[in-house]
N, C-alpha and C positions, 0 to 999 in steps of 0.2 A: 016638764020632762022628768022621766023616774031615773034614776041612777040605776047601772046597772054594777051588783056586786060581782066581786071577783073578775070584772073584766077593765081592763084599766092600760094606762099608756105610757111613756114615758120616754122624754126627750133630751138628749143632751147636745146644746145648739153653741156651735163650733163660729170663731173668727183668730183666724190665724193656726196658731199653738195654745190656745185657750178654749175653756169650757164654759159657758157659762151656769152656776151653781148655785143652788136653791139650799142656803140653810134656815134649815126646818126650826126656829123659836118660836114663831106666834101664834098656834094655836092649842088649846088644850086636847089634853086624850088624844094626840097626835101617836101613832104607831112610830113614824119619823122623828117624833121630837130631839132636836140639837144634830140630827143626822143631816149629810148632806147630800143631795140626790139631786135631780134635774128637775125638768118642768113636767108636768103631766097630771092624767086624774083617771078618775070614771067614766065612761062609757056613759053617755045618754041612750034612750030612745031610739032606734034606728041608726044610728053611727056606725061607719067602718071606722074601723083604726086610726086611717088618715084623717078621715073627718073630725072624731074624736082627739086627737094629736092638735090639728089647726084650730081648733074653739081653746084645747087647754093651753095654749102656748100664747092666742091674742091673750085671753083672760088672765093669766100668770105674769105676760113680760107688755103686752102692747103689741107685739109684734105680729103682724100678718103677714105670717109662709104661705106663698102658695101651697097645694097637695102636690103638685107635682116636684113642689123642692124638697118633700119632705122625704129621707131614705130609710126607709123600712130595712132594720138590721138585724131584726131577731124575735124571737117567740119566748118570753121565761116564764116559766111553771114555779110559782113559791108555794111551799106547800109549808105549811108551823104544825107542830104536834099542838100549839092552843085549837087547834081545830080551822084554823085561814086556811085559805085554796084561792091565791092568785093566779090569773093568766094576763101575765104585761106584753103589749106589741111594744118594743124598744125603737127608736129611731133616732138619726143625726139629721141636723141642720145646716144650714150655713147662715148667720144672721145678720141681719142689715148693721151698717155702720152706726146707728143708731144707738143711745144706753136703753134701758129695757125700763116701765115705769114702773115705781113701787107696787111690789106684793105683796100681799095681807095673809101670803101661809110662810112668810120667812122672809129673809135680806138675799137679793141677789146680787152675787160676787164673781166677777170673771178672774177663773183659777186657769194657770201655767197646767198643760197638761200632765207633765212631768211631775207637780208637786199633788196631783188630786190623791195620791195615795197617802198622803200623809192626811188627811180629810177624815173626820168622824161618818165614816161610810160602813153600810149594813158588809159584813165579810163576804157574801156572793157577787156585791155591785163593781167588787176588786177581779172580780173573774169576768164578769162583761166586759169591763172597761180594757182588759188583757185581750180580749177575743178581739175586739173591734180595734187596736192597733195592729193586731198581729193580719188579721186578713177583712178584706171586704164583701166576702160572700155570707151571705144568710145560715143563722145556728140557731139551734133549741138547745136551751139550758133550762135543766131543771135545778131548783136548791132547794133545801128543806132543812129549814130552822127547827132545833128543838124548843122545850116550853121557856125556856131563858136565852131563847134569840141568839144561838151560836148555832153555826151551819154545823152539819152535822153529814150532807150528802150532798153530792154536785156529780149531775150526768150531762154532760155537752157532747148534742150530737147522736145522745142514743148508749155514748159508751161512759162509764161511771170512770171522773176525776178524782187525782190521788190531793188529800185535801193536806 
């Protein structure tokens, strides 16, 4: 199967008041490295979103979501003056009572949602994370990093955030 660039997924799979969270140490030239972010990846071959989402979450934790558990919560456009141009489908989960089995792209940690801000997180993942308590209906966010990885612009919704 090809990887498909720039199209990519990414999950943050709920039990209870916690997150569970993917910090990023084990691989080299990781864009993430020491960051902390959810489950997700690449886009294969003929994948929707969901389908994509359900491959990267067994592959990542063990866990088998149905498609149908999975909630599609948002559309985000990263764009970097290094020249990247991500499009992430965002989703939440609910995940089995289960622990989740070791990762080979970091250590997976179930964080209090309340403390994930205090988390070595990209400065736009702090603007999702605020969308998706505040309401449950579907948003485009756009962010754009400049060439030293500090956001620099943020449009949600169409209308440009005061940063």
């Amino acid at each position: 199967m090809a990887r498909r660039e720039g199209l990519t997924t990414l999950c943050y799979l709920e039990r209870g008041d916690k997150y569970l969270m993917l910090h990023r140490v084990s691989k080299k030239n990781d864009i993430s490295k020491d960051k902390w972010i959810g489950v997700g990846g690449h886009f294969e071959d003929d994948e929707s979103p969901e389908e994509c989402m359900k491959r990267e979450i067994f592959e990542e934790t063990g866990y088998d979501i149905p498609l149908e558990d999975l909630e599609y919560r948002a559309i985000v456009t990263f764009i970097s003056q290094k020249g990247d141009y991500e499009l992430m489908s965002l989703f939440t989960a609910k995940a089995p009572d289960t622990e989740p089995k070791e990762c080979d792209e970091g250590v997976l940690t179930w964080i209090d949602k309340k403390k994930v801000y205090d988390l070595n997180l990209w400065e736009g993942d702090k603007i999702f994370f605020k969308q998706m308590e505040k309401q449950r209906d579907f948003f485009s966010l756009k962010m754009v990093y400049d060439k030293e990885d500090r956001l620099i612009e943020a449009v949600l919704n169409g209308k440009a955030m005061k940063l």
